[in-house]
Each structure stands twice: as structure tokens, then as C-alpha cells.
mmCIF entry with sequence, helices, sheets and N, C-alpha, C, O atoms, coordinates in Angstrom:
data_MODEL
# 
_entry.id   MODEL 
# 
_entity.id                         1 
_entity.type                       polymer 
_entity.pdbx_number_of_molecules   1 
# 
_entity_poly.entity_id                      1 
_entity_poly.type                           'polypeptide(L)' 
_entity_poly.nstd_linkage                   no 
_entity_poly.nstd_monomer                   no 
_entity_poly.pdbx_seq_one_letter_code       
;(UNK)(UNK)(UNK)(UNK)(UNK)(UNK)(UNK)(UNK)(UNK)(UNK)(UNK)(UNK)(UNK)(UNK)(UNK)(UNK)
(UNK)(UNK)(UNK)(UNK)(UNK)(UNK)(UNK)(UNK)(UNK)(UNK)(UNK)(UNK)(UNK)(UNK)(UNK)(UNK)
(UNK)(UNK)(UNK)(UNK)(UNK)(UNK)(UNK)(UNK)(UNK)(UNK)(UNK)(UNK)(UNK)(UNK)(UNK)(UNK)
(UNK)
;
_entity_poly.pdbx_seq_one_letter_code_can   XXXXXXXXXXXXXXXXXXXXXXXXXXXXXXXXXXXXXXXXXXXXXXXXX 
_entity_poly.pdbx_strand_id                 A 
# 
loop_
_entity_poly_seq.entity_id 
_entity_poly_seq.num 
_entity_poly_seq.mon_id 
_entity_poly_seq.hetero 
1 1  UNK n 
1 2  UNK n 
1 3  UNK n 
1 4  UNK n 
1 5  UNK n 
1 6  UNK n 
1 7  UNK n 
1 8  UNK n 
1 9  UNK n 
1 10 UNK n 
1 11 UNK n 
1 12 UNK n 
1 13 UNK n 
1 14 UNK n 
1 15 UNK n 
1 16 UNK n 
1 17 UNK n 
1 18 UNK n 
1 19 UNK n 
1 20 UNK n 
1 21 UNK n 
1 22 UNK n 
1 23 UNK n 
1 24 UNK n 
1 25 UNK n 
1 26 UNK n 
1 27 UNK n 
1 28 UNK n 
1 29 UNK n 
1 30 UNK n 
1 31 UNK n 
1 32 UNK n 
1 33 UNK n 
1 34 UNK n 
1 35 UNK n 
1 36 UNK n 
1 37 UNK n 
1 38 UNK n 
1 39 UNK n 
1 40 UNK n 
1 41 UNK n 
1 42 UNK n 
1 43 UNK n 
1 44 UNK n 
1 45 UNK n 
1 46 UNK n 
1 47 UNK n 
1 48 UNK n 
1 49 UNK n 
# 
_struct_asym.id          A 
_struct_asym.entity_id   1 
# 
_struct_conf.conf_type_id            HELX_P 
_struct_conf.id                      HELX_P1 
_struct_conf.pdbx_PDB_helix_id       AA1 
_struct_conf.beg_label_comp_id       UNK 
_struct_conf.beg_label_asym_id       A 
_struct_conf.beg_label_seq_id        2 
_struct_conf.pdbx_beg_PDB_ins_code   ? 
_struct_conf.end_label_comp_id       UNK 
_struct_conf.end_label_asym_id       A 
_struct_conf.end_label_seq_id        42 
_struct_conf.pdbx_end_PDB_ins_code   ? 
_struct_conf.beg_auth_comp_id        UNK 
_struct_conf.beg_auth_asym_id        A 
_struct_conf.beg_auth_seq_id         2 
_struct_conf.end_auth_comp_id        UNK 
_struct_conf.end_auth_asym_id        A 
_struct_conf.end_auth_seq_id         42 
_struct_conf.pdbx_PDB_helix_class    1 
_struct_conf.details                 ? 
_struct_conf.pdbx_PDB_helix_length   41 
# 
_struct_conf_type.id          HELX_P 
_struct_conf_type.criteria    ? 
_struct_conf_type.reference   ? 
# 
loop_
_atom_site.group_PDB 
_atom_site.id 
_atom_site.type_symbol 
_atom_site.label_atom_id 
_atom_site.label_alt_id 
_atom_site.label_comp_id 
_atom_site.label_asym_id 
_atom_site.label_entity_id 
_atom_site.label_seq_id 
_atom_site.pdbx_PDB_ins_code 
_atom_site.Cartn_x 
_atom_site.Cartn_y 
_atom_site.Cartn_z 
_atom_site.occupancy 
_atom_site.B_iso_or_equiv 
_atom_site.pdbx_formal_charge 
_atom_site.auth_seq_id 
_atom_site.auth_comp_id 
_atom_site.auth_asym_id 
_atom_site.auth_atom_id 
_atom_site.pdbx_PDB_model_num 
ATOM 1   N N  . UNK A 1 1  ? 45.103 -21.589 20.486 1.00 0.00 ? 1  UNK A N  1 
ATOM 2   C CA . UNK A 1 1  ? 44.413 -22.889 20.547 1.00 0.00 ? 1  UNK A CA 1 
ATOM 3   C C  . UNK A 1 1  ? 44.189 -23.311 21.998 1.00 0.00 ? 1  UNK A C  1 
ATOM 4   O O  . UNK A 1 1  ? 43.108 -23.740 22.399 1.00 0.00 ? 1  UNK A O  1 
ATOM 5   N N  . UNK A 1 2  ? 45.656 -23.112 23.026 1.00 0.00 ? 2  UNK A N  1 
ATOM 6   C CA . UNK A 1 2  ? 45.462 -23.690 24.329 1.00 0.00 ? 2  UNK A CA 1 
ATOM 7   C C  . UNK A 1 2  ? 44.505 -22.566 24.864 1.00 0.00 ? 2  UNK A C  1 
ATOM 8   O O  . UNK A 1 2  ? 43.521 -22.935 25.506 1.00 0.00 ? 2  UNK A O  1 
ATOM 9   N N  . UNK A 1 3  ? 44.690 -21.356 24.675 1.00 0.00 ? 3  UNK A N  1 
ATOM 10  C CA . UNK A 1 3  ? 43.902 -20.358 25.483 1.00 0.00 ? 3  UNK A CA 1 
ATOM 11  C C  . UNK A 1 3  ? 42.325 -20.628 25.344 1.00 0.00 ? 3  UNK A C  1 
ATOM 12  O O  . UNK A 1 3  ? 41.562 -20.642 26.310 1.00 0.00 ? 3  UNK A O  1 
ATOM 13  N N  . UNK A 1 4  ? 41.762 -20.941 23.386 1.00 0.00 ? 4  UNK A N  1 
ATOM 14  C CA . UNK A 1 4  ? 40.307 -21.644 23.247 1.00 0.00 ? 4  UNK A CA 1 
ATOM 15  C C  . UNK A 1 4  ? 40.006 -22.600 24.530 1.00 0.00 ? 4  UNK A C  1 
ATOM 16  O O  . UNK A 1 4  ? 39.366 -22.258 25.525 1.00 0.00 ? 4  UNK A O  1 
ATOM 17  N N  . UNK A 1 5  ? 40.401 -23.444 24.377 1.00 0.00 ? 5  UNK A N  1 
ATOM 18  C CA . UNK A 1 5  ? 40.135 -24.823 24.935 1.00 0.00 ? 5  UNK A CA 1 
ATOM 19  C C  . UNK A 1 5  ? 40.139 -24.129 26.855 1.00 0.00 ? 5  UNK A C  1 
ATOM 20  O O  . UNK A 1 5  ? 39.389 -24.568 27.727 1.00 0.00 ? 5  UNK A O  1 
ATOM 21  N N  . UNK A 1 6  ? 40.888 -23.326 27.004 1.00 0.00 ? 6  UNK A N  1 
ATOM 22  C CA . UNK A 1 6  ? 41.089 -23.433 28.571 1.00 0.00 ? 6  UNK A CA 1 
ATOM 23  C C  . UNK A 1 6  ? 39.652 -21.915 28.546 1.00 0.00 ? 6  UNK A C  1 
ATOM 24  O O  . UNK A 1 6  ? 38.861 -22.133 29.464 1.00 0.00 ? 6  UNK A O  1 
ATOM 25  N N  . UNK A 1 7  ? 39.474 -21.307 28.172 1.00 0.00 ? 7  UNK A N  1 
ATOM 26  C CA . UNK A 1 7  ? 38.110 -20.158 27.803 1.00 0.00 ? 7  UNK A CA 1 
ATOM 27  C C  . UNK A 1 7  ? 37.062 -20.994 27.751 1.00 0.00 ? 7  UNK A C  1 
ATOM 28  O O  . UNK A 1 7  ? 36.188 -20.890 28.612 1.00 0.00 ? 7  UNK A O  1 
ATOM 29  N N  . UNK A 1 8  ? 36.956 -22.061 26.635 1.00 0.00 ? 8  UNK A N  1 
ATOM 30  C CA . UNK A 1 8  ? 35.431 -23.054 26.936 1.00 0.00 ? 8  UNK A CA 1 
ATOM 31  C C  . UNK A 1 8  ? 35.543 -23.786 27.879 1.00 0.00 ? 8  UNK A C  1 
ATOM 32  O O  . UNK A 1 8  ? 34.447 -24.315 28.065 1.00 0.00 ? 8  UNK A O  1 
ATOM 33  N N  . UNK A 1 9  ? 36.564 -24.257 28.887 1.00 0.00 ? 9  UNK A N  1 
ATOM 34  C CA . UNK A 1 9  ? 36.088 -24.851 29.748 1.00 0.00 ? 9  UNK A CA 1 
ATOM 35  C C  . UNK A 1 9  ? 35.690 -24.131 31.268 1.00 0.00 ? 9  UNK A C  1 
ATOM 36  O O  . UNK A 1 9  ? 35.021 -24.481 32.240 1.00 0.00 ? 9  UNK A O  1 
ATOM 37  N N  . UNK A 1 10 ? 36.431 -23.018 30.922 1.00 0.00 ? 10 UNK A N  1 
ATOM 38  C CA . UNK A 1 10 ? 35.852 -22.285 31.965 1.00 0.00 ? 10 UNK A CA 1 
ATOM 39  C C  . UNK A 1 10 ? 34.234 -21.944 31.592 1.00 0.00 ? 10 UNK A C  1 
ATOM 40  O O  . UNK A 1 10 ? 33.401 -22.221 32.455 1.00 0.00 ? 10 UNK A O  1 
ATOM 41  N N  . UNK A 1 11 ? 33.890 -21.489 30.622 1.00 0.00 ? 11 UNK A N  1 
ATOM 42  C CA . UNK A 1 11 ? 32.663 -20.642 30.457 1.00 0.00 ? 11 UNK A CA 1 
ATOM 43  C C  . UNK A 1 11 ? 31.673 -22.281 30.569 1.00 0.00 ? 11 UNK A C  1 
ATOM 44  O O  . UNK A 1 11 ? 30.482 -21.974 30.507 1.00 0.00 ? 11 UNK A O  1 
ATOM 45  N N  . UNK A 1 12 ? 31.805 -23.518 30.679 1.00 0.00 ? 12 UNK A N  1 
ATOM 46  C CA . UNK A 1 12 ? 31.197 -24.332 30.748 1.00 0.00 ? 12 UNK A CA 1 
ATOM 47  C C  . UNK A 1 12 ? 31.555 -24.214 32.327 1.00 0.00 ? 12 UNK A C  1 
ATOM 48  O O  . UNK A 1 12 ? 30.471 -23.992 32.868 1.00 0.00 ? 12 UNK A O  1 
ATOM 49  N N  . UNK A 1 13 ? 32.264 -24.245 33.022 1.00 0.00 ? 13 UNK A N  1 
ATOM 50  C CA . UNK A 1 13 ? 32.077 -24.047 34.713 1.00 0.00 ? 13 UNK A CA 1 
ATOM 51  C C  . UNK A 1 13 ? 30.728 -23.179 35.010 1.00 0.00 ? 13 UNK A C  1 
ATOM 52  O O  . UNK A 1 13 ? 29.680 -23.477 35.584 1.00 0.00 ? 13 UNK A O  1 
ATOM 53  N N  . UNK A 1 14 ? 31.148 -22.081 34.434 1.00 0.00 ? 14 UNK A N  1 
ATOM 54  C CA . UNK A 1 14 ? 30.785 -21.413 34.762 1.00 0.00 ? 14 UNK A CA 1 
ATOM 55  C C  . UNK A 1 14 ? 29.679 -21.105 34.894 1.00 0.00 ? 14 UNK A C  1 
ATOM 56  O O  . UNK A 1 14 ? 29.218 -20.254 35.655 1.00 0.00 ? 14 UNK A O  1 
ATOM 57  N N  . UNK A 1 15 ? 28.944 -22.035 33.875 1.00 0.00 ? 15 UNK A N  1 
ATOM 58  C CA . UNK A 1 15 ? 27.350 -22.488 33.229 1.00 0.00 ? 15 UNK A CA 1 
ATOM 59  C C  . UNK A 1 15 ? 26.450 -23.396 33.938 1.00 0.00 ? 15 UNK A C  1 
ATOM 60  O O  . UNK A 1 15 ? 25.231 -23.412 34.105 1.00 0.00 ? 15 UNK A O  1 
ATOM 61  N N  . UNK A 1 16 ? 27.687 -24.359 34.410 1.00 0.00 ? 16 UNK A N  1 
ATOM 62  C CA . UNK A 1 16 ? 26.812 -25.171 35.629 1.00 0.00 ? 16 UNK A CA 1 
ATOM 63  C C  . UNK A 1 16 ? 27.077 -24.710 36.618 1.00 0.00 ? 16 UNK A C  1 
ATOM 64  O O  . UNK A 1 16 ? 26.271 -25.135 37.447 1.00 0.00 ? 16 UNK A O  1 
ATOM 65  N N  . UNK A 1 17 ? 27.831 -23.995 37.097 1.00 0.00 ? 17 UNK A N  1 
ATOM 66  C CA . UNK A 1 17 ? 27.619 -23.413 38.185 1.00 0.00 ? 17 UNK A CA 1 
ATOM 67  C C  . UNK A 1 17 ? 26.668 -22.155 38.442 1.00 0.00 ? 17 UNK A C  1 
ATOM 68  O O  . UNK A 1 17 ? 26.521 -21.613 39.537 1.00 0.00 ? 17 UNK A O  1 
ATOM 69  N N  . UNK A 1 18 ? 25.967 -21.735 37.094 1.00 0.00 ? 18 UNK A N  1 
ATOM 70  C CA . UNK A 1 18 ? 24.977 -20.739 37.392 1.00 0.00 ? 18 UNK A CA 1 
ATOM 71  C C  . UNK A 1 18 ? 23.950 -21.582 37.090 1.00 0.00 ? 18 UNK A C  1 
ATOM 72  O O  . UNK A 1 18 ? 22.912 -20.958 37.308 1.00 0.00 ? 18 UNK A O  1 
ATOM 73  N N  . UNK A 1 19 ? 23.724 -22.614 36.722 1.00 0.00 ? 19 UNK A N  1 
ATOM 74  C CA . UNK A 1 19 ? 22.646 -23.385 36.439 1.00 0.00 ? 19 UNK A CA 1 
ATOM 75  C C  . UNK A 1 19 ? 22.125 -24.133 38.226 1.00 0.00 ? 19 UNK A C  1 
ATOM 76  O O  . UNK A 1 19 ? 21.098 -23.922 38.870 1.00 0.00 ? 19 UNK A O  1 
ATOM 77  N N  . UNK A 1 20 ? 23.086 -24.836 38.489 1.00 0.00 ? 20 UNK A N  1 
ATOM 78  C CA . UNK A 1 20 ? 22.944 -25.215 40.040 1.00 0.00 ? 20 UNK A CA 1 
ATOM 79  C C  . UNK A 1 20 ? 22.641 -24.020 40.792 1.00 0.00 ? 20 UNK A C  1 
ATOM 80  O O  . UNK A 1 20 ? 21.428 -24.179 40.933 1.00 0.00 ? 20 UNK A O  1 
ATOM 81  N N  . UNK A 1 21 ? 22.880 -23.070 41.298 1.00 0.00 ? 21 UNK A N  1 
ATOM 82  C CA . UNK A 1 21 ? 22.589 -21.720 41.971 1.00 0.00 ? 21 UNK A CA 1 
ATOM 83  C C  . UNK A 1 21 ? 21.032 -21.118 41.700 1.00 0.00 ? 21 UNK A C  1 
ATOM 84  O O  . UNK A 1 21 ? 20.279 -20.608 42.530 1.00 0.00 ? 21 UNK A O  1 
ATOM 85  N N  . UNK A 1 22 ? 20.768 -21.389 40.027 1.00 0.00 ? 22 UNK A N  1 
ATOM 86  C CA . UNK A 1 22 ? 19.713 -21.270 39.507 1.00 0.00 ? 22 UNK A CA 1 
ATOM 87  C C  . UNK A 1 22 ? 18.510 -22.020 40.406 1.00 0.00 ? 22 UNK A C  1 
ATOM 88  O O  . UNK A 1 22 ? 17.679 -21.494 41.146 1.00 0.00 ? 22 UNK A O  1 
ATOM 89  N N  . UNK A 1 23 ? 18.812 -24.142 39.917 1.00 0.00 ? 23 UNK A N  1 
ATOM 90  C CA . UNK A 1 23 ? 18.160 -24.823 40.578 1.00 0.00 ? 23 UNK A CA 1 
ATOM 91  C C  . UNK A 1 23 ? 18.030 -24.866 42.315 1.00 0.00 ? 23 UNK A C  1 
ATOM 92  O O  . UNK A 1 23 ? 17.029 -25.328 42.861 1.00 0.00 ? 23 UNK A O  1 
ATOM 93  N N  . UNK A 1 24 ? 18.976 -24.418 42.932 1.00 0.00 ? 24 UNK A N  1 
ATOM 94  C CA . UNK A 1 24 ? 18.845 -23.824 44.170 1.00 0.00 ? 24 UNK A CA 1 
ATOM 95  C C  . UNK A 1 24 ? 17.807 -22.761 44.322 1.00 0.00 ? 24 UNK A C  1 
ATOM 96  O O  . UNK A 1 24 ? 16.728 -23.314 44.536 1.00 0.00 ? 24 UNK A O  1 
ATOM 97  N N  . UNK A 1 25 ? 17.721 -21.793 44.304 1.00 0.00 ? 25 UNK A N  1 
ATOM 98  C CA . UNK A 1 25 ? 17.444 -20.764 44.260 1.00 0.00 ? 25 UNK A CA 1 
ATOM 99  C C  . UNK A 1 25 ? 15.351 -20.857 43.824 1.00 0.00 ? 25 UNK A C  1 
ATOM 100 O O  . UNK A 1 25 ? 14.483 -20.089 44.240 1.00 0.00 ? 25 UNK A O  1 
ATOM 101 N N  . UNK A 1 26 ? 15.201 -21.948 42.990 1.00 0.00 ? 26 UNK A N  1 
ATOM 102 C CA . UNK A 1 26 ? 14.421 -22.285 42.889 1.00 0.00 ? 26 UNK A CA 1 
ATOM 103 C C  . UNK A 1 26 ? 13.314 -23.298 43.388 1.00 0.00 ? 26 UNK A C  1 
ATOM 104 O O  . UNK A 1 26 ? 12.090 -23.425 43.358 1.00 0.00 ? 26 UNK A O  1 
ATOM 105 N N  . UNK A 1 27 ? 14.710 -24.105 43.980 1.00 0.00 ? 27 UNK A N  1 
ATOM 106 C CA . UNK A 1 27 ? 14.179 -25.266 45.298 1.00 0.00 ? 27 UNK A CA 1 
ATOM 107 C C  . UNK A 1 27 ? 13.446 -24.912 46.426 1.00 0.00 ? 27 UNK A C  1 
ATOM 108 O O  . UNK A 1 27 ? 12.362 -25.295 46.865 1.00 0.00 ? 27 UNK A O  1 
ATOM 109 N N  . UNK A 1 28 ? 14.595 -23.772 46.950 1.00 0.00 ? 28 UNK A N  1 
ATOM 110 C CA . UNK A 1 28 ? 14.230 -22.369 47.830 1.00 0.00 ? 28 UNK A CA 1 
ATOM 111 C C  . UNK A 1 28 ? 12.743 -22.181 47.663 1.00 0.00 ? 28 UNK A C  1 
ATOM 112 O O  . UNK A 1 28 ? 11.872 -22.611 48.419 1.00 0.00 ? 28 UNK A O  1 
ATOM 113 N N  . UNK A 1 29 ? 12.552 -21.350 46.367 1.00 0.00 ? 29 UNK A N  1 
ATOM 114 C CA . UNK A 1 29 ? 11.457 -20.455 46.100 1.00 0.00 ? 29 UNK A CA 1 
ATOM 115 C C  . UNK A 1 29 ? 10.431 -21.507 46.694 1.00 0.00 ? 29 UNK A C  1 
ATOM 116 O O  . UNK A 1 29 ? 9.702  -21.163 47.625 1.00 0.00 ? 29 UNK A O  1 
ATOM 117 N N  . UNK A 1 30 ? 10.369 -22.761 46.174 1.00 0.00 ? 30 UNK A N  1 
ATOM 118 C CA . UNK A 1 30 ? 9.440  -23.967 46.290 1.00 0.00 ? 30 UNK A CA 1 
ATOM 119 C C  . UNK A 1 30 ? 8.884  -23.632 47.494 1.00 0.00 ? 30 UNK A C  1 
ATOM 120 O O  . UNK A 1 30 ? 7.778  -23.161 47.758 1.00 0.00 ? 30 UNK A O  1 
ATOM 121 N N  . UNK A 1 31 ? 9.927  -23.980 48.275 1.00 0.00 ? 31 UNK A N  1 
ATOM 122 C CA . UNK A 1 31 ? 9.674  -24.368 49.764 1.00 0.00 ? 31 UNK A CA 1 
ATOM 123 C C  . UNK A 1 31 ? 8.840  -23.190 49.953 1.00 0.00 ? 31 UNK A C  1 
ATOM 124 O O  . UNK A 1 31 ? 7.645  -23.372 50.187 1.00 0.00 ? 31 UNK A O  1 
ATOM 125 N N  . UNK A 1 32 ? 9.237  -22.178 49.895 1.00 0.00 ? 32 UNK A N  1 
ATOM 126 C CA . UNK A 1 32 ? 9.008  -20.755 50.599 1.00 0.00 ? 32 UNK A CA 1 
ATOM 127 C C  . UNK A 1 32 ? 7.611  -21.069 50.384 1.00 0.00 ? 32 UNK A C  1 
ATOM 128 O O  . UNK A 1 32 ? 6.856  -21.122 51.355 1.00 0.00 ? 32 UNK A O  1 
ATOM 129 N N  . UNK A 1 33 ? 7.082  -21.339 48.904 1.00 0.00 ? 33 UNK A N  1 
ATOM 130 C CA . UNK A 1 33 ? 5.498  -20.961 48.575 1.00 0.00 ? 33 UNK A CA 1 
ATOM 131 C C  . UNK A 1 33 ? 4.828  -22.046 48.791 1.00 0.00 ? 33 UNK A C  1 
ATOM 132 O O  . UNK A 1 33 ? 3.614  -21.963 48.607 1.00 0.00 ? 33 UNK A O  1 
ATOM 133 N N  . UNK A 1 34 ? 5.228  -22.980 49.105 1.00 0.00 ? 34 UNK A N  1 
ATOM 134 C CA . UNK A 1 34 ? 4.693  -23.847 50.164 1.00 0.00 ? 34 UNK A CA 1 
ATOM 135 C C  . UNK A 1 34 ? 4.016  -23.570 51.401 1.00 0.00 ? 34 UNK A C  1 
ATOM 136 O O  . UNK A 1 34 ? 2.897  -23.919 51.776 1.00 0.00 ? 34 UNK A O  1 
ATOM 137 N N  . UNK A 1 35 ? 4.804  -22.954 51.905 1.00 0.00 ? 35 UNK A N  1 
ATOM 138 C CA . UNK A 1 35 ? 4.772  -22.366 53.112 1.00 0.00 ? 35 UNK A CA 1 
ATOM 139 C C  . UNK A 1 35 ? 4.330  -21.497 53.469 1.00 0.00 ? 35 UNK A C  1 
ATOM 140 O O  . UNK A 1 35 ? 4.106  -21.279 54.659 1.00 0.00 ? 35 UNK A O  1 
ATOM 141 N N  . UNK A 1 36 ? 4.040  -20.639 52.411 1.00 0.00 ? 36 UNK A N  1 
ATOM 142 C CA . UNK A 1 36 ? 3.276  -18.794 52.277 1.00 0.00 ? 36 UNK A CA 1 
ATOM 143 C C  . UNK A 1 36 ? 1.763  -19.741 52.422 1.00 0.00 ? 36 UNK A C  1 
ATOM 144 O O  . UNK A 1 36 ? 0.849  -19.458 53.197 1.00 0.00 ? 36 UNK A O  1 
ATOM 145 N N  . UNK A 1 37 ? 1.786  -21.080 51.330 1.00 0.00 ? 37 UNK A N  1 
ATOM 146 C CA . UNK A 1 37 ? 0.488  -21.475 50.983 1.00 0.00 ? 37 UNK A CA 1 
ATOM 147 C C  . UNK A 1 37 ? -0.476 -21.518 51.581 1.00 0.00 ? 37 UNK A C  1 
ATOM 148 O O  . UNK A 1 37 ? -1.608 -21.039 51.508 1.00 0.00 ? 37 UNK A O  1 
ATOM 149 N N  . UNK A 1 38 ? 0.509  -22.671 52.718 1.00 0.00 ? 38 UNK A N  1 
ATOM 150 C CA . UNK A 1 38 ? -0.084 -22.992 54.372 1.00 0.00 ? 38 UNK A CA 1 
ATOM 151 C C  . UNK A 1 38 ? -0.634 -22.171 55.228 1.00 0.00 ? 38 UNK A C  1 
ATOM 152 O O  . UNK A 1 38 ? -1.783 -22.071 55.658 1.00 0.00 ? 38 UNK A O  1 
ATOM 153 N N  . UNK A 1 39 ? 0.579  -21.450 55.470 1.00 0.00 ? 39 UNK A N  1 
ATOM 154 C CA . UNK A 1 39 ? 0.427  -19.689 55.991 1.00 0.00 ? 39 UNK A CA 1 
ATOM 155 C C  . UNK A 1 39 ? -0.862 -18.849 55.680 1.00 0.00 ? 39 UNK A C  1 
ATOM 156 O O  . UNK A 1 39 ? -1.572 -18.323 56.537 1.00 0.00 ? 39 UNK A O  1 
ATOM 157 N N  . UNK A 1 40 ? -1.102 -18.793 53.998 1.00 0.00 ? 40 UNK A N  1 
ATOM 158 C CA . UNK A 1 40 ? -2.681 -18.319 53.593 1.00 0.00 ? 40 UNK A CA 1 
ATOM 159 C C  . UNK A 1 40 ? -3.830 -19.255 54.234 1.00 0.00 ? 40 UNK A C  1 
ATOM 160 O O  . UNK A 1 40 ? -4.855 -18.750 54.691 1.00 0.00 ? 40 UNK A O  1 
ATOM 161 N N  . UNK A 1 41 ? -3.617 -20.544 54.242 1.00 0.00 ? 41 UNK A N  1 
ATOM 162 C CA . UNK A 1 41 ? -4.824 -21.194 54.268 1.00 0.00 ? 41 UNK A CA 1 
ATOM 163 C C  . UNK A 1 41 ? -5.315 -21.243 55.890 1.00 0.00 ? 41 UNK A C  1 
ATOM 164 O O  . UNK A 1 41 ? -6.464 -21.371 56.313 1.00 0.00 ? 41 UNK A O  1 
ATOM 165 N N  . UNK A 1 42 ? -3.784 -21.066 56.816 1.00 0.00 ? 42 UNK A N  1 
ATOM 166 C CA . UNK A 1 42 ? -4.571 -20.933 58.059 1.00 0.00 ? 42 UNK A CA 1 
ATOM 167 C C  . UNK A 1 42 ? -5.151 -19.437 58.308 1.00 0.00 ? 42 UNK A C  1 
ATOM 168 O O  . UNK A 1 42 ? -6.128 -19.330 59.048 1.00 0.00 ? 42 UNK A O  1 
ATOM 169 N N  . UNK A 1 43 ? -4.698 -18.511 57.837 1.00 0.00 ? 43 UNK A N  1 
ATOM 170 C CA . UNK A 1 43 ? -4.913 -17.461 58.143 1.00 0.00 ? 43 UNK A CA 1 
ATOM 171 C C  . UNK A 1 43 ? -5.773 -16.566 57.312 1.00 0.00 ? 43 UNK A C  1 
ATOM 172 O O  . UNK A 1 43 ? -5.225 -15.529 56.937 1.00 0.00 ? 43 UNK A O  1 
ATOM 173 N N  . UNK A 1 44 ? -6.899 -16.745 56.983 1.00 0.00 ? 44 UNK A N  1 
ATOM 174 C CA . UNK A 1 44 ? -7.750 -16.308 55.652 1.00 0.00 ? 44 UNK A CA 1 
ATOM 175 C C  . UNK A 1 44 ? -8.160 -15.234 56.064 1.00 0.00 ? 44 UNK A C  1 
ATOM 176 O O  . UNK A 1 44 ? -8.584 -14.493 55.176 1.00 0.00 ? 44 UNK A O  1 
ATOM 177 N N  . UNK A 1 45 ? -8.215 -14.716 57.440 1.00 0.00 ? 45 UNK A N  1 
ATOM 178 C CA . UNK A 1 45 ? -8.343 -13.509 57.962 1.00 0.00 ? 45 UNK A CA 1 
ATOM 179 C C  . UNK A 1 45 ? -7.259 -12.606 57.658 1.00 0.00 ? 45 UNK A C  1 
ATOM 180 O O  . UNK A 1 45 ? -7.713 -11.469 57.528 1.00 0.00 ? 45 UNK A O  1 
ATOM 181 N N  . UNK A 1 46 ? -6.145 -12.647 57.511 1.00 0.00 ? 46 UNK A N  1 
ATOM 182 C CA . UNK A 1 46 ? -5.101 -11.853 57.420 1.00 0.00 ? 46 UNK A CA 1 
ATOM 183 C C  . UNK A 1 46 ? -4.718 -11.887 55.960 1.00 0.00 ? 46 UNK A C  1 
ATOM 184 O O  . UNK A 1 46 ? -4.713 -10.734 55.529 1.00 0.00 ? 46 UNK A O  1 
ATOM 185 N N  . UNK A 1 47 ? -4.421 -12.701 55.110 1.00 0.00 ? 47 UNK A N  1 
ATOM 186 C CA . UNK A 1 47 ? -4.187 -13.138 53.729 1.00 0.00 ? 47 UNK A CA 1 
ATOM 187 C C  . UNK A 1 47 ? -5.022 -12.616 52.567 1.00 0.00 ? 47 UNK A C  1 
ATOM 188 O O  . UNK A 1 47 ? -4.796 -12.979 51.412 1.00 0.00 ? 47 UNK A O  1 
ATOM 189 N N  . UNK A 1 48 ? -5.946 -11.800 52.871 1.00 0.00 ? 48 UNK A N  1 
ATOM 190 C CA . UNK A 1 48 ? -7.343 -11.475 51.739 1.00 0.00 ? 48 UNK A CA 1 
ATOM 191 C C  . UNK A 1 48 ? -6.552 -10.638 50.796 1.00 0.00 ? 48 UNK A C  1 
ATOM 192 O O  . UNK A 1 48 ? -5.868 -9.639  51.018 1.00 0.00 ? 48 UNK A O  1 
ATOM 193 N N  . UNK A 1 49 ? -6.841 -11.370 49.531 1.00 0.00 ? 49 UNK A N  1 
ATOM 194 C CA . UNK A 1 49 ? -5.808 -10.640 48.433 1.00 0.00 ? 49 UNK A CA 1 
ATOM 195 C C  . UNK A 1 49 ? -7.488 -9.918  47.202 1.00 0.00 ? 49 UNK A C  1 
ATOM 196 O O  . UNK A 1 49 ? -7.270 -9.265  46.182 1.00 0.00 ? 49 UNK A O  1 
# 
């Protein structure tokens, strides 16, 4: 019973803590393609996809 209870609360750590890392990771990405965006729009000479 104690071992249940102390197993779900870990695997719930463990969930927001891959969930936050997740939303990180994605904040990140944001920025980055933001920035690639910019990057394309000054540079339309170099960027031709």
C-alpha cells in the first residue's frame, strides 16, 4: 500500500518534470524560429529553399 502511494507520487514527479523540460524545450524552439525567421527575411539571397 505504502510502496503504491510512494510509486504514484514519484511517477507524478516525474511527469511534471518531463512536462516542464518539454515546455522548455519548446519555448527554446520558439525563440530559435523566430530568429531563423528574421535571419530568412534579411537574407533572401542565402535562404532560397
Amino acid at each position: 500500500m505504502i510502496y503504491g502511494i510512494i510509486l504514484g507520487m514519484l511517477c507524478v514527479i516525474a511527469a511534471v518534470y518531463l512536462l516542464s523540460i518539454e515546455c522548455q524545450r519548446k519555448k527554446c524552439m520558439l525563440e530559435f524560429q523566430k530568429s531563423e525567421f528574421k535571419t530568412k527575411n534579411n537574407n533572401c539571397d542565402i535562404y532560397i529553399e
